[in-house]
C-alpha positions in Angstrom: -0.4 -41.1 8.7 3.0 -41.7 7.0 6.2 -41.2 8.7 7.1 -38.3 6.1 3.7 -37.0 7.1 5.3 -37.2 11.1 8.7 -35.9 10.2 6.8 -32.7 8.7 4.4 -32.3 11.8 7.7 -32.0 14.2 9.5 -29.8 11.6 6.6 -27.4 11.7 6.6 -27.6 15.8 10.5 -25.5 15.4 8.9 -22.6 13.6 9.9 -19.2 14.9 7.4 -17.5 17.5 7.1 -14.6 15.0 6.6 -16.6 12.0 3.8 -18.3 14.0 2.0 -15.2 15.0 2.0 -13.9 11.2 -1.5 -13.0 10.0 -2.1 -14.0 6.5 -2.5 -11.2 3.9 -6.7 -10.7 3.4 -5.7 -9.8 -0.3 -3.7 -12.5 -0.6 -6.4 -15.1 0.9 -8.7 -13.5 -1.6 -6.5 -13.8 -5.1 -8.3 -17.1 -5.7 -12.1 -15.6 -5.4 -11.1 -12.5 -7.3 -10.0 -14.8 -10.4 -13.5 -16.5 -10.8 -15.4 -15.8 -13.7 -18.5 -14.8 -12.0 -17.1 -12.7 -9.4 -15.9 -8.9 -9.8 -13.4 -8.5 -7.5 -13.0 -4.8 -5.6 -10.5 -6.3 -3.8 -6.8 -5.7 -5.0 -4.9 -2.8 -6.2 -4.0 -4.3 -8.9 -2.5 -1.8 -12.0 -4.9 -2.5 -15.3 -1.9 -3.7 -17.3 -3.9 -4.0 -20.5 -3.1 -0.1 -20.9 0.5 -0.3 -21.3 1.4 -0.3 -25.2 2.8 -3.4 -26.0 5.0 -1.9 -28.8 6.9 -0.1 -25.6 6.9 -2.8 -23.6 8.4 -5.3 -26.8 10.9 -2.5 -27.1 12.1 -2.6 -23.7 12.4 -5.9 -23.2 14.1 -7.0 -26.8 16.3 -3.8 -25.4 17.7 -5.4 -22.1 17.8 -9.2 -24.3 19.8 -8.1 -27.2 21.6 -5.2 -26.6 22.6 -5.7 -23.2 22.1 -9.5 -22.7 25.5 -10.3 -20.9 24.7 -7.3 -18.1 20.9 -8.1 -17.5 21.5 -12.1 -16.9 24.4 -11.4 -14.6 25.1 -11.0 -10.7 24.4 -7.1 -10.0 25.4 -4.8 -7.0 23.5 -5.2 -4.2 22.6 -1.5 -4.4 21.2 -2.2 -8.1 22.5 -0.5 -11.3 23.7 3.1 -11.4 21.8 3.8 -14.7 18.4 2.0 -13.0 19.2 4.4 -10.0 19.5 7.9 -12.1 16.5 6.9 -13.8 14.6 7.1 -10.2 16.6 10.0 -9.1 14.7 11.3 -12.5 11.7 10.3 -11.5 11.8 12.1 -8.3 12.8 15.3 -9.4 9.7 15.6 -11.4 7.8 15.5 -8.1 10.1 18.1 -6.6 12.8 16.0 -4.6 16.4 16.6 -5.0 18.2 13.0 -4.6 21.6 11.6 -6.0 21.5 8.1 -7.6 24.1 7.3 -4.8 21.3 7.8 -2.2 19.3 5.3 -3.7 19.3 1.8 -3.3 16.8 -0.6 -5.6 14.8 -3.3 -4.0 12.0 -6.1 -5.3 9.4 -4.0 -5.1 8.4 -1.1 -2.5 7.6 -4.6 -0.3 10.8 -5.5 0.3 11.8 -2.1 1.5 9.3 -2.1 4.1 10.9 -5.5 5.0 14.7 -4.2 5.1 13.7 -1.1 7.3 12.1 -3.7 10.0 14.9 -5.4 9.8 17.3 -2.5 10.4 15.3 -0.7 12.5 13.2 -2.5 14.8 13.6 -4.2 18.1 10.7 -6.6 19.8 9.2 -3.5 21.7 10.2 -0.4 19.8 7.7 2.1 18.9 6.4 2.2 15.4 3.6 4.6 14.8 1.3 4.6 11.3 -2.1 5.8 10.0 -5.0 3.6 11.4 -5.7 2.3 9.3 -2.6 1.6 7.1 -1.2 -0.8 4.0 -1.5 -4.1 5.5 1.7 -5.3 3.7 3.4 -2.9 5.9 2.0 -4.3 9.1 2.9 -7.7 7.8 6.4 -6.5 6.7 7.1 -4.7 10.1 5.4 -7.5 12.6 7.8 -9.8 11.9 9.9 -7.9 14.2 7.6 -7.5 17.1 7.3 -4.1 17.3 4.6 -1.6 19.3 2.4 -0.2 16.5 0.9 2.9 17.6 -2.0 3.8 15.1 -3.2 7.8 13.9 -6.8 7.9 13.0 -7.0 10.1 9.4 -9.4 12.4 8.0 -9.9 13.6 4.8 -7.0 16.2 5.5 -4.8 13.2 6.0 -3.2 12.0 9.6 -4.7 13.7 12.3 -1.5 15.4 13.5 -3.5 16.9 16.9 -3.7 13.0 17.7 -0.1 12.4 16.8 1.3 15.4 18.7 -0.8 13.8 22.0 0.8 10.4 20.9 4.1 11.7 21.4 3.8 13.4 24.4 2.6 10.3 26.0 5.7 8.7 24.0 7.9 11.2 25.3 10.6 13.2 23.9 14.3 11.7 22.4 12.6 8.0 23.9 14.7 5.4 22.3 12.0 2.6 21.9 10.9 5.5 18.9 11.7 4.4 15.7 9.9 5.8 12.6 6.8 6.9 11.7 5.6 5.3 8.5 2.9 6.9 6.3 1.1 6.9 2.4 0.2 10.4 2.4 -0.6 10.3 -1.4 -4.1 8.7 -1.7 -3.5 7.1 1.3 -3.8 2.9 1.2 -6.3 1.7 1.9 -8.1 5.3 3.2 -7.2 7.1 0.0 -7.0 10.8 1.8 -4.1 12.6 0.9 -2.0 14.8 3.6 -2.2 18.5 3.0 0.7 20.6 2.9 0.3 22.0 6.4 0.2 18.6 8.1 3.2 17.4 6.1 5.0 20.3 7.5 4.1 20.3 10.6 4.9 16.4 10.8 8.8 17.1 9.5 8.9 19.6 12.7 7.7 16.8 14.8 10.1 14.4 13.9 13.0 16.8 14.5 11.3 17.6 17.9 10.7 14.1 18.9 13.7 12.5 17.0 12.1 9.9 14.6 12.2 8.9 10.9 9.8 9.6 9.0 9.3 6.6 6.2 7.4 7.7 3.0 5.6 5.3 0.9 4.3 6.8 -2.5 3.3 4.3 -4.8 0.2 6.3 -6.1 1.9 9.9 -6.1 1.4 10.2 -10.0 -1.7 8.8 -9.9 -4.0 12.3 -9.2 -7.1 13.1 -10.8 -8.3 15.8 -9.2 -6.6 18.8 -7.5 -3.1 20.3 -7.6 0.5 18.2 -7.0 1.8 18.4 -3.2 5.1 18.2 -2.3 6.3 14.7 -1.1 7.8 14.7 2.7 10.7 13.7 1.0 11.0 17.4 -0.7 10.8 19.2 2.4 13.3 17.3 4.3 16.6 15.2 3.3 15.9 13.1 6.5 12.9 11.7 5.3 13.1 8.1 4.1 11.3 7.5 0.6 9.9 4.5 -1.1 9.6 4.8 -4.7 7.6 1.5 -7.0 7.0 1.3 -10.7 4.1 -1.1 -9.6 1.7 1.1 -10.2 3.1 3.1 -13.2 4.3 0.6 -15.5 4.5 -3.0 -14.7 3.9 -4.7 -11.1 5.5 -8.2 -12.4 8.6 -6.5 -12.8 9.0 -6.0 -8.8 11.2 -3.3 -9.2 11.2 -0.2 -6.4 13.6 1.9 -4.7 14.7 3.6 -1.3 16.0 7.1 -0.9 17.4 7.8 2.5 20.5 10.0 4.0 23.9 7.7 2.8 24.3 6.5 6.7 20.4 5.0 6.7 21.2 3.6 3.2 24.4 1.6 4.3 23.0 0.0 7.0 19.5 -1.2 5.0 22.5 -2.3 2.1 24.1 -5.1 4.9 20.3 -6.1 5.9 19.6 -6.8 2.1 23.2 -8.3 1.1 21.6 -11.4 3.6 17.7 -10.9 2.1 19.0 -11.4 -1.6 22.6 -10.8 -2.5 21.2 -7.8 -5.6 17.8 -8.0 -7.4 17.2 -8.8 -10.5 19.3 -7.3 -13.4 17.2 -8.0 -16.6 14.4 -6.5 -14.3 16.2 -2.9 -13.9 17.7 -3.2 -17.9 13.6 -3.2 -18.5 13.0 -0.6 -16.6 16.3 1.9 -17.6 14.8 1.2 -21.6 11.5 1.9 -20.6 11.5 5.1 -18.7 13.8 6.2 -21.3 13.5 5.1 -24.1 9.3 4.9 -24.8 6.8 7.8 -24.6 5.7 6.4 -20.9 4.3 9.8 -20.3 1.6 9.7 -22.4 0.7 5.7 -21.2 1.0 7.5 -17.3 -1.7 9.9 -19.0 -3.7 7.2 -20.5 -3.4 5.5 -16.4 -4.9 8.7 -15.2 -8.0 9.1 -17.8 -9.1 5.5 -17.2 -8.8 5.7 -13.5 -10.6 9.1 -13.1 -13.3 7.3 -15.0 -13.5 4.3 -12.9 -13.5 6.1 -9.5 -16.2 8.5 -10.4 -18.4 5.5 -11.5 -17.6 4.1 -7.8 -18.5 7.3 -6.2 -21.5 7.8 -8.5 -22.6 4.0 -7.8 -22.2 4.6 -3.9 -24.2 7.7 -3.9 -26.8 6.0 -5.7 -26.8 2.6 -4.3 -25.8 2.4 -0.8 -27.5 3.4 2.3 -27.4 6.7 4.4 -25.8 4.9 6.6 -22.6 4.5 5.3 -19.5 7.0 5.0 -16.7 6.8 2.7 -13.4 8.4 1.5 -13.7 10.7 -1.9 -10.4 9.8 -3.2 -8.4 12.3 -5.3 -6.1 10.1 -6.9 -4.9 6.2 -5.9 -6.8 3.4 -6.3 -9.3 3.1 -2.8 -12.3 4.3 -1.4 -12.8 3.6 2.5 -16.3 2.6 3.6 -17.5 3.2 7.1 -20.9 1.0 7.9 -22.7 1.4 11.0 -21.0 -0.2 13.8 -23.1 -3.6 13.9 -22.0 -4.5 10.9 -18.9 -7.3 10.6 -17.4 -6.7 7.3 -15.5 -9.8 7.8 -18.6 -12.1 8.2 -20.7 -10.6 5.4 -17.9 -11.0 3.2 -19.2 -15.1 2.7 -22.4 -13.4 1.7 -21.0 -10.4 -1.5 -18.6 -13.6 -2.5 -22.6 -15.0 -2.9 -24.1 -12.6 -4.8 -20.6 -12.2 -7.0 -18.5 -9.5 -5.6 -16.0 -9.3 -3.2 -14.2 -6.2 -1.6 -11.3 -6.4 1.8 -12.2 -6.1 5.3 -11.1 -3.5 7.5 -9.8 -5.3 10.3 -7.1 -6.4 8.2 -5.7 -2.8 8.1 -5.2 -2.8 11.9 -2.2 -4.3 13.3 -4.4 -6.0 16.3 -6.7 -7.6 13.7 -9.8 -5.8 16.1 -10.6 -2.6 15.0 -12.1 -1.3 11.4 -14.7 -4.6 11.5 -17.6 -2.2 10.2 -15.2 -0.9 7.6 -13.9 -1.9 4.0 -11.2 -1.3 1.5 -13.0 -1.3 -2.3 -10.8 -0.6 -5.3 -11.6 1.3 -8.3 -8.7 0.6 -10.3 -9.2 -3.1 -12.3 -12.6 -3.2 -13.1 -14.5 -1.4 -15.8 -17.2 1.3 -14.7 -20.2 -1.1 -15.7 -18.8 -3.5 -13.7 -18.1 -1.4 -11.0 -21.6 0.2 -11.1 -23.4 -3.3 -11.4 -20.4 -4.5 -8.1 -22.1 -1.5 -5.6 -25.4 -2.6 -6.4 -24.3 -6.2 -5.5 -22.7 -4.9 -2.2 -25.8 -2.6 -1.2 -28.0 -5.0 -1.0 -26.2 -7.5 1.1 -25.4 -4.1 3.6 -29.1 -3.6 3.1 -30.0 -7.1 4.2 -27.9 -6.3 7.7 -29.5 -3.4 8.4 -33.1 -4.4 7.6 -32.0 -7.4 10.0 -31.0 -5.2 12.7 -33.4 -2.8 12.3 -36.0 -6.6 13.0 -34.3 -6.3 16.2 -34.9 -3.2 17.3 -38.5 -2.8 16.2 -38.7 -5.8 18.3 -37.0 -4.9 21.5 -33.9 -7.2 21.1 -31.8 -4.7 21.1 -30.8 -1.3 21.9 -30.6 1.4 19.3 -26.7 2.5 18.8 
């Protein structure tokens, strides 16, 4: 062993204790599976693209070069560009929320908001409560700062607010260790129910009640293929923190997203991101201003929707056909995700060795949990990259590895080795 090799084992020793108890990201882990040829990859949420117009995209991008070259490669405000910023406040309006540009602060990506309200928030020991399960990146994101994550099963209604109203009573009212409640109740990640309006309502009167913020991630609000628009939490109360993303409308490589909050929240997550970053990236926001204004993005947000309908109805057609009765999943509305439910037996975590086998891979469920324990007989699959062959030909990969654990099991009981659940 060299003595460089030494000097880097005793650096690694003075790591943080948080840093050390950091899970990795299962998607993350997985990035390098999903980009074999033989595999197709239900894994990631990742945005097909291929579907944005290339003439829009050119134009947006010669835009922010030629025309406004000496802004977009310079130092920016911390907050990000005023013109950048009305373009979200536009963008919210549309789905019914009244925000100023000055209430608005833009960040690399909807991620690194999630990151700057841990850091301004959160204690080692305060309270955060989410969905169970919930987007892992926000787990990661929050853990960091050590919190207490309470977790609110869902149904297809969204969070199960009885069980939140009982969580706070044990909580207690005006407890200080409460921070914020964090949610995706658009096509929930990775659960893909969406909150109904009487939930969201009655969620806004329990934060007042309780005194907590409510933090509202909508990535996949304008993705919706079936049903009528809701009203973000955001629209029903000006207390409600938002977090907007173009990931998932336009171009994820960009990393350009956005909080709205009330101007005293905003000021204190602008002082924890003056340390993260000094500003974001400039040419990044120019891109986006031309884009959103300048090029027909409706009709490519259209052209998003048709092509992910199609996709998820192959994946619910393929997991009526192919999988067994004893599975449950999610019937997603709009999103990307479907949430599968196998019998309790079943390690998603274990079999996944065996789909990466047969040429498919999906995300385990115990990744979504912020103890790493619970959802092990459950599994995020995603709709939104692959084409509906390969999605059909993917669930009939996946059935029969489930199928070869339950025959198994059923060996076992016919046997007497085990105990019927």
């Amino acid at each position: 062993m060299t003595s460089a090799h030494l000097k880097f084992e005793r650096a690694t020793e003075k790591v943080s204790a948080c840093v050390s108890g950091m899970r990795p990201s299962a998607v993350r882990n997985l990035f390098a599976a999903a980009n074999r040829s033989d595999i197709i990859s239900l894994a990631g949420g990742m945005p097909d693209v291929s579907l944005l117009p290339q003439s829009a995209v050119r134009k947006a991008t010669k835009a922010a070069w030629s025309d406004e070259m000496s802004v977009a490669l310079q130092y920016g405000g911390t907050d990000g560009r005023i013109e950048t910023r009305r373009v979200f406040s536009d963008l919210m309006r549309d789905e019914g929320i009244r925000c100023k540009p000055e209430n608005i602060i833009i960040t690399s990506g909807a991620q690194q908001a999630l990151d700057l309200i841990g850091k301004t928030f959160l204690d080692p020991g305060d309270i955060v409560i989410t969905e169970g399960p919930t987007y892992l990146g926000a787990l990661q994101a929050f853990s960091a700062y050590e919190p207490d994550i309470r977790c609110i099963p869902f149904d297809e209604a969204g969070m199960r607010i009885d069980l939140l109203e009982a969580e706070l009573e044990r909580i207690g009212k005006d407890n200080p260790r409460l921070k914020f409640l964090y949610t995706i109740p658009n096509f929930q990640n990775p659960g893909g129910v969406t909150m109904v309006p009487e939930r969201r309502k009655r969620l806004i009167e329990l934060s007042k009640e309780y005194n907590f913020i409510v933090v509202e991630d909508d990535p996949y609000g304008r993705l919706r293929y079936d049903g009528g628009h809701v009203l973000p939490l955001k629209a029903l109360s000006d207390d409600v923190v938002y977090l907007g993303t173009i990931s998932k409308v336009f171009a994820p490589g960009l990393r350009c997203g956005w909080v709205a909050a009330p101007s005293g929240v905003l000021s204190k997550i602008n002082l924890a991101k003056q340390g993260t970053d000094l500003c974001g990236s400039s040419f990044d926001q120019v891109v986006v201003e031309h884009y959103f204004r300048d090029t027909p993005w409706q009709k490519t947000l259209q052209k998003f929707v048709k092509t992910y309908r199609t996709r998820r109805d192959a994946m619910l057609k393929a997991l009526d056909e192919y999988f067994p009765p004893e599975a449950t999943w999610t019937r997603p509305e709009g999103g990307f995700f479907v949430w599968v439910t196998l019998p309790t037996y079943v390690d998603t975590s274990s079999m996944l060795a065996e789909a990466l086998a047969s040429g498919v891979i999906y995300t385990p469920g115990d990744g979504f949990f912020p103890d790493g324990k619970r959802g092990r007989n459950s599994m995020r699959i995603a709709f939104c990259y692959e084409s509906p062959e390969n999605i059909d030909e993917a669930i009939k990969r996946l059935a029969a590895v489930i199928e070869e654990k339950l025959e198994l099991y059923r060996a076992f009981i016919e046997a007497g080795a085990l105990k019927e659940e």
